[in-house]
N, C-alpha and C positions, 0 to 999 in steps of 0.2 A: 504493500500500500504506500510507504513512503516513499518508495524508487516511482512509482506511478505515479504521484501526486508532484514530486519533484523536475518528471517528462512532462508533467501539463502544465507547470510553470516555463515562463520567458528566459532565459539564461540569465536577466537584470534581476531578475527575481529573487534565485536561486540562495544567493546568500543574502539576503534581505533580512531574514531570521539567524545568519549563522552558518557556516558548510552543513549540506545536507547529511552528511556521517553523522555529525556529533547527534542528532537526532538520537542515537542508540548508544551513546559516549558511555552513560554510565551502567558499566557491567557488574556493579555489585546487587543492581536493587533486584527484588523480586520480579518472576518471571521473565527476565531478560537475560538473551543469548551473551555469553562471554564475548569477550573483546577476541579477535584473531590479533595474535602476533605478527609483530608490524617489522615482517620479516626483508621487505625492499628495503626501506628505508634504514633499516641496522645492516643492510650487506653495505649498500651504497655508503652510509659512512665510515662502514668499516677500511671497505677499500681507499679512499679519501684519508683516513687516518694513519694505516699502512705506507701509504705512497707519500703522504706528507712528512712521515716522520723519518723516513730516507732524504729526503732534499733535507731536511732541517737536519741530521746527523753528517750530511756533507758540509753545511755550514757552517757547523760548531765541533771542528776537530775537538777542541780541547774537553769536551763531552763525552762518554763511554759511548763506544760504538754498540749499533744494535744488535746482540746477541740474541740464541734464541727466547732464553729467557726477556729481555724484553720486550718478544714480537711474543711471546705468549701474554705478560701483562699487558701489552694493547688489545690483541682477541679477548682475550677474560673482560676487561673494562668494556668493548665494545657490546659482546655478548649480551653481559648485564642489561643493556637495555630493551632488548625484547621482553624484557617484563617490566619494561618502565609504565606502560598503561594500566597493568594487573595489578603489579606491587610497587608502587613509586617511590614509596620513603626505606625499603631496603636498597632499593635501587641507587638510588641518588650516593646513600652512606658508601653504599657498596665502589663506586665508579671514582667516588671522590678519596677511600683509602687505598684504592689501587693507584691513582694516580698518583699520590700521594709517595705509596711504595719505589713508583716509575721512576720519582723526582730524585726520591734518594738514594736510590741507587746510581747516581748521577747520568741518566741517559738524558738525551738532548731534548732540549723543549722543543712544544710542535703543535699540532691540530688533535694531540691529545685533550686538551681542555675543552674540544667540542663535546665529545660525548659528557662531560661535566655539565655543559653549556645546555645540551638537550634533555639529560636527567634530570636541571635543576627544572628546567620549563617543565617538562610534565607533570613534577611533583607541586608547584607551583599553579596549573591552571585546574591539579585534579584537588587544590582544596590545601594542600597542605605545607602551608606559607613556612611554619617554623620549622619545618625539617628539611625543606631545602633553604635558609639562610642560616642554620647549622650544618649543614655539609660544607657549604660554601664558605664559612667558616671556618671549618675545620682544616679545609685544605689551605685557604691563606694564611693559617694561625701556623699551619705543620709545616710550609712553604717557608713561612717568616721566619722560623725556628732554624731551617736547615739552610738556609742562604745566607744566616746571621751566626749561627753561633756553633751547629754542627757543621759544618762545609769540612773543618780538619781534622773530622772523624769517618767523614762520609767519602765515598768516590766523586769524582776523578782524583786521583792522587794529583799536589798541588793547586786546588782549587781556592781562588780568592775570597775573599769577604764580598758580596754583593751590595750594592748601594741603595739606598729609599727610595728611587726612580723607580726602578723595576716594580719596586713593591706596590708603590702606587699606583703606576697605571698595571698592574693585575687588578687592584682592589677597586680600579675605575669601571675596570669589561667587568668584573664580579657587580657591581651595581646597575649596567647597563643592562647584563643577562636577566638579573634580579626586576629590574624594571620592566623589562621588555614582555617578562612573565607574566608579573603584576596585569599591565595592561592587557594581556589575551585574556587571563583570567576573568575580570571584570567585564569585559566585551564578552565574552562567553556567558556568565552571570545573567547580564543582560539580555541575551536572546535566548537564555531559560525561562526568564521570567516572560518575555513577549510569546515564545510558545505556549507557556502556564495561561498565559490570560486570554490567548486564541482560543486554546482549548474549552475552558471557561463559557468566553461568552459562545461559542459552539453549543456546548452544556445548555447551556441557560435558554438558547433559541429553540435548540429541539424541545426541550420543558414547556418551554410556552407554548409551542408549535400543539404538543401533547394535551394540553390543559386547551387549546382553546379549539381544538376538537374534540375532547370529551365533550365541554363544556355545549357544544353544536349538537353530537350526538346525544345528549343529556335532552334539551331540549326539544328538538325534532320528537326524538322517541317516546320519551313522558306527556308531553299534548297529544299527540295522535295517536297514542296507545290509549291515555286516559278516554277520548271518546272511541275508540275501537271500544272497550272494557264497556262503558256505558250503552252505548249501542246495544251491544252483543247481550246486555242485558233485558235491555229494556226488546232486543228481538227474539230472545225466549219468552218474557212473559206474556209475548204479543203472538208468539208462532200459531195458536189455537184458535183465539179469541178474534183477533183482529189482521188477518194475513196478508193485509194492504199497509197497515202500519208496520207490519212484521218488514216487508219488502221494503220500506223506504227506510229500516234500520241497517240492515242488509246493502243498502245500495250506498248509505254515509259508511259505513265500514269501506268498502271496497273505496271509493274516494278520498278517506282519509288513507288506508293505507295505503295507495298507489301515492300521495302526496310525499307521504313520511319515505316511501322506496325511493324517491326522487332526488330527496335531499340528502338520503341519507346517501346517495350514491355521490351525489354531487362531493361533499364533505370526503370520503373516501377517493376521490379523484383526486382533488388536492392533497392528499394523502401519498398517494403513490407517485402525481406527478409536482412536487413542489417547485412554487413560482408561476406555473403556468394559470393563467388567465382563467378562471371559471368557466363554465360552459352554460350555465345560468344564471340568471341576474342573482345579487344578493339580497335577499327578503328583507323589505323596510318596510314602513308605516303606514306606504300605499299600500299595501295589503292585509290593510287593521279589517277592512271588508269581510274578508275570507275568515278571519277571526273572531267575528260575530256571526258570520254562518255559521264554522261549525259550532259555535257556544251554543247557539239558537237548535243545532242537531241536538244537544247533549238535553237540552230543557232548559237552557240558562239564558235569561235575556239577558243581552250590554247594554247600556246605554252610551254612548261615547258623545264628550263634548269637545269642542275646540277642533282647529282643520291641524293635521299632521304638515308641519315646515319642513323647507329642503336641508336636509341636513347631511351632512358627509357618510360616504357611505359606511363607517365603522359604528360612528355615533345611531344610524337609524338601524342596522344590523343586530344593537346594544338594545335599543327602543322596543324595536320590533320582538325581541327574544324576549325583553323583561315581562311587557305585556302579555306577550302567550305565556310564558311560565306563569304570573300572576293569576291568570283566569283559567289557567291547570290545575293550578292547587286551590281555586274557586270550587272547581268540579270533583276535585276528589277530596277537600279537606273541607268543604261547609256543606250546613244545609241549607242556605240560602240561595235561589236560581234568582235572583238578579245582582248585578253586578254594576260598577258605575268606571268608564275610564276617561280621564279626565287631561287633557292637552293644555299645556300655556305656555308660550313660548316670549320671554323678554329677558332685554338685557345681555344678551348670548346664549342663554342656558334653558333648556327646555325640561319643564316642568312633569313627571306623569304620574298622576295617580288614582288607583286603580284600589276600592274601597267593594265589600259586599257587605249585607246584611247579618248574615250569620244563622243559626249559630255553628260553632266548629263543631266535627265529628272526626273521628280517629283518634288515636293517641298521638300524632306526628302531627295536627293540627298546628302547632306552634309554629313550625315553619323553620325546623332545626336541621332540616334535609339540604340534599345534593342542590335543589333548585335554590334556594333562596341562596347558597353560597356561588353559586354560580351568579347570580344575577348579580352580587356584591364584586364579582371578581369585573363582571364586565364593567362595569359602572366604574370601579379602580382603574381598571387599564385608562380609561380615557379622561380621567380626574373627576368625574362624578361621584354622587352617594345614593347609597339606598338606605330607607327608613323603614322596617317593616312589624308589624306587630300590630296587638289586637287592640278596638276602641274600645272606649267606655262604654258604649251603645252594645257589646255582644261581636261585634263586626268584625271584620280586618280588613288591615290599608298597608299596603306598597307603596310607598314616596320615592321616586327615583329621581334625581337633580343630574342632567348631562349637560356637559359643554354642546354647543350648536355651532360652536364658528369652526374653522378648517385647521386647529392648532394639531391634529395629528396626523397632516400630510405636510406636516413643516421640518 
């Protein structure tokens, strides 16, 4: 998936977050593949080290020539670092008391101190800052030791006392190597944390994405089930008695579910094809119509006052939903069949509320269900509230307060 994801980025892209590897850098954490040893990269400097430390032995006669034994301590120091990704901080110690060993054996300085150079950086950008400026340490503390005060015990036989120059510009490139890590480290840091927060709000959209088609299917399915349920009731107790009434229960069932198959299919399209464009309009307030038809199937008169305003299509999507959910739980949580829904629209913000007689039936009456959090949830996204609970009168009333102006296509 990342090799794929990284083909379908632009090449400008590519390191935008970071080299695509480091994606899988870190091989200690749970369920991730070990690091491969980084077997090019340690031949190539080995060879480079090898071949360098021949021109710098022709340079510096007055330095022990390279015997085998110090083409084995440059193989071992190089070695070392193929587990400089796996094991950093043995690594580093390890490469800096070989070289160490190198120096005082008096063999000739040279592109040995790269493999020091490259240990310190990885142990450095995998985290762990004080064990490479104690290696690095160590070796300019071991270096300082034997170029000052052991040199007349140490090989090459007649070797002088060395001067503070030297010293210091090592102890220069040891702060440059040291910085230079610092900053990868930190730049790496940084495009952890930008993939941390991709990731993230990824998370957080799919969530939403999830909530706000349940929240679709929630709805859809509870109104036009609730008058399916009623229907199918009221066309048993008519099947005998009244077989024309029975037939026109029969005929709202089939209407309402063919409505509910419609949307619900709509909702699952979006589902499967995210981003693309609907294939049906999105249900708003022009079709509060349809919403008193079927109340008017179920036995419940609306009354509805005030004209439904053009309002954006999330806002009337919000509208249209809270109202049907409202006079859902009319039908199946009271005993009241009239109902009142009530439109006002000033100021920006569009008013709805939607009040019945009562009295309540069921235990869940109260309105502690899926539907009234839902209606809350919607009214939130778009900075509205809802007020819902029972009156003094016996009744209940829905107050829903939506923004009306276009601040959620901004």
């Amino acid at each position: 998936m990342d090799e794929q994801r990284a083909r379908e980025r632009g090449p400008a892209q590519w390191w935008q977050y970071g080299p695509p590897w480091w994606d899988r850098a870190d091989a200690t954490a749970p369920g991730t593949r070990r690091l491969r040893l980084p077997w090019r990269t340690t031949a190539l400097l080995t060879v480079l080290v090898l071949m360098g430390s021949n021109f710098a032995a022709h340079a510096q006669p007055h330095r022990e020539h390279l015997d085998p034994y110090a083409r084995l301590l440059l193989l071992g120091t190089c070695a070392l670092l193929l587990w400089r990704h796996r094991h950093p901080v043995p690594v580093v110690f390890g490469t800096a008391a070989l070289v160490l060993v190198y120096l005082g054996a008096g063999y000739p300085y040279g592109p040995v101190f790269a493999a020091v150079a490259v240990a310190c950086f990885s142990t450095v950008v995998a985290g762990h800052r004080r064990a490479a400026w104690a290696a690095l340490g160590m070796l300019w503390a071991g270096h300082l030791l034997i170029s000052l005060w052991l040199y007349r015990r140490l090989p090459p036989p007649g070797d002088t006392r060395a001067g503070l120059g030297p010293e210091v510009i090592i102890a220069t490139w040891v702060l440059i190597i040291v910085s230079v890590a610092e900053l990868v480290r930190l730049r790496r840091e940084q495009w952890a944390r930008e993939r941390a927060d991709r990731a993230q709000a990824a998370r957080r959209r799919a969530d939403e994405e999830r909530l706000r088609i349940a929240r679709e299917l929630h709805d859809v399915l509870a109104h036009s089930i609730s008058v399916i349920n009623v229907q199918a009731g009221m066309g048993l107790a008519l099947l005998d008695s009244d077989p024309e009434q029975a037939r026109s229960a029969l005929t709202t069932i089939k209407a309402a579910s063919k409505e509910a198959l419609g949307e619900v299919r709509q909702v699952l399209d979006t589902l499967r094809a995210p981003g693309a464009a609907p294939r049906a309009p999105v249900p708003g307030l022009g079709r509060l119509p349809e919403l008193v038809e079927q109340a008017a199937a179920t036995g419940l008169t609306v009354e509805v006052t005030g004209e439904p305003p053009r309002l954006p299509p999330g806002a009337d999507l919000a509208a249209f939903r809270i109202v049907q959910e409202a006079l859902t739980n009319v039908v199946r949580h009271s005993g009241s069949r009239h109902a009142r829904v009530r439109l006002e629209h000033a100021a920006g913000k569009l008013r709805l509320r939607i009040d019945d007689d009562g009295p309540a039936t069921g235990a869940d009456a109260g309105g502690s269900g899926n539907g009234l959090a839902g209606m809350r949830e919607r009214a939130a996204a778009l900075g509205g509230t809802i007020e819902a609970g029972p009156r003094a009168d016996g009744g209940f009333r829905v107050l829903a307060v939506l923004p009306s102006d276009d601040r959620e296509d901004r």
